[in-house]
N, C-alpha and C positions, 0 to 999 in steps of 0.2 A: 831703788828710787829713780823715775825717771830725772834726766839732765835737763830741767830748764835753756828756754830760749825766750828771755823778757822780752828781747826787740822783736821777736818775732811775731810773739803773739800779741804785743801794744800795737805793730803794722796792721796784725788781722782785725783788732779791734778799733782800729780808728780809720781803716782803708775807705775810701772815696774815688769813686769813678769820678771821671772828671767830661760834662757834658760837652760831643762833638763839635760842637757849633763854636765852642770856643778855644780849642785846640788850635796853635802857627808853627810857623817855623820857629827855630829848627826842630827838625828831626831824629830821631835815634840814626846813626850814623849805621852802616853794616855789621862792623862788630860788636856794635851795643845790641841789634837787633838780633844777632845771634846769639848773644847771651839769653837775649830775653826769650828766643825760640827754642835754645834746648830747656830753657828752665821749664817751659810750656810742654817738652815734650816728656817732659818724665812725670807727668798726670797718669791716674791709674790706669792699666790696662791691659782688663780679664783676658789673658790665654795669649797676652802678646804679640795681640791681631795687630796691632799701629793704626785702627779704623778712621786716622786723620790725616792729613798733611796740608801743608800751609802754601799761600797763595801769598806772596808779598806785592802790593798795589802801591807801589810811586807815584807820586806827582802827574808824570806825563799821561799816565792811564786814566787818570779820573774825568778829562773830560768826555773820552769816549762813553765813559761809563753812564756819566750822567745824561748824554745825548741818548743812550739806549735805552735806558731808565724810562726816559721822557718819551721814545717810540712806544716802547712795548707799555707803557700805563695807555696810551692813547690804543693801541690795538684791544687791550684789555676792556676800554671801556670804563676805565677809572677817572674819577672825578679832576678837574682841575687842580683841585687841594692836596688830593693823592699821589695828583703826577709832581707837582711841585714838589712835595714831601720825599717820595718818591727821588727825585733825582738831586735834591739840597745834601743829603750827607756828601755825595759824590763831587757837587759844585765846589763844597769847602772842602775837602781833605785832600791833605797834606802826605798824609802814607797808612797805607792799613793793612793791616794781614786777615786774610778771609782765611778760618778755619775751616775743611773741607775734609766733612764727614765722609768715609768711605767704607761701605759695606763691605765686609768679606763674608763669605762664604765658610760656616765653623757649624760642626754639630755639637758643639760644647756653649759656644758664647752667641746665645739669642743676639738680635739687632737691637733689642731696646741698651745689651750693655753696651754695644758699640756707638748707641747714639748718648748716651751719657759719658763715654769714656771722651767721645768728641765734647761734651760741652764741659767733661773739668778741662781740658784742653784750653777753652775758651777762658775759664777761670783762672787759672795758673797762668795765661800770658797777658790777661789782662792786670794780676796782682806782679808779673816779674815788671812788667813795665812801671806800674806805679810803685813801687820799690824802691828803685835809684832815681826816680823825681820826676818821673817822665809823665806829661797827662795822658788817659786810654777811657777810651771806650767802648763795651761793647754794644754795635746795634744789629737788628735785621733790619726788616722790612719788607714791603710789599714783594719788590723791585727782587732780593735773596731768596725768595722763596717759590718766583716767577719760574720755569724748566726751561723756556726760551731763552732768559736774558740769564741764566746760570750757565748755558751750553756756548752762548755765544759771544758772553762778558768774560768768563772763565775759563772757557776749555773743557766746562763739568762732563766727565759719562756718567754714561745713567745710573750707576750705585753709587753715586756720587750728589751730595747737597753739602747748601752753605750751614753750618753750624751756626757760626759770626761772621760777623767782621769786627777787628778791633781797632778801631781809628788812635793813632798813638800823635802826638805832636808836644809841643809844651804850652803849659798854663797858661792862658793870658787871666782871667778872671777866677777866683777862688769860688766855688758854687758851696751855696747855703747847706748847712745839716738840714737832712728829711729825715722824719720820722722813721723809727727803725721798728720790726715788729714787736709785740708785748709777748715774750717767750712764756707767759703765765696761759697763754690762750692758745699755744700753739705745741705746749709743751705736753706726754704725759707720759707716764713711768710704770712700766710693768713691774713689779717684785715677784710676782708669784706665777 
């Protein structure tokens, strides 16, 4: 018989991203945020390539970010609304860790498992943060998925892209239950 872990799976079954915009201070301090990045780091991963590694973004970095945001949407030719949107998660956060998918080279493990091994990555450090009470989210965006404003926001090489970013801070606002999917419709069962 498997060992039961009620708290555990009550967390998975009640877990709640908690929306960026409402994220303050304070912040996970270094060692809370190390807890929360090895917990992140032990996400599955075929052939023990490590196809991720993490970018931790402070305080002092985000305006640069958002100003760059704001260039490269106008180079881009993105709307007003886009570049706004575009550089607002950057305007407000407080600290975030950019997941940063990275390719290796395997004749065993295709790149589609290294990009999924990068997005449980995403998942596992967004649930270790919500965990010990901490608010997290994870977003993209335009501005993550830009080659420009990855190379020159982050330092990215080129087998190198944003997975996430998981903006972490604490709660100010509690955000409303949203529908969750109907597993009757998404659900179906092979026996034979």
């Amino acid at each position: 018989m498997p060992a039961p872990n009620p708290a555990a799976l009550d967390f998975l079954l009640t877990r709640r991203s908690r929306p960026a915009k409402t994220l303050s201070a304070p912040v996970p301090d270094a060692g809370e945020l190390e807890t929360i990045l090895t917990a992140a780091a032990r996400s599955p991963d075929h052939g023990k390539l490590e196809p991720f590694r993490f970018i931790v973004v402070e305080s002092g970095a985000f305006p640069r970010l958002a100003q760059l945001a704001e260039e490269r949407g106008h180079a881009l030719g993105k709307s007003a609304e886009d570049i706004a949107k575009g550089r607002n998660s950057y305007d407000q956060g407080h600290l975030a860790v950019a997941v940063v998918e990275v390719q290796k080279p395997s004749e065993k493990i295709p790149a589609i498992e290294q990009s999924f091994s990068a997005g449980a990555v995403c998942l596992a450090l967004l649930n270790a943060a919500l965990a010990p009470g901490w608010g997290a989210n994870w977003l993209s965006g335009w501005a993550s998925h830009d080659r420009v404003f990855c190379e020159e926001g982050f330092g990215l090489t080129e087998n190198e892209r944003i997975a996430g970013l998981i903006f972490l801070g604490t709660e100010s606002s509690a955000p409303p239950e949203r529908p969750r999917p109907d597993l009757k419709t998404i659900t179906s069962w092979v026996s034979e």
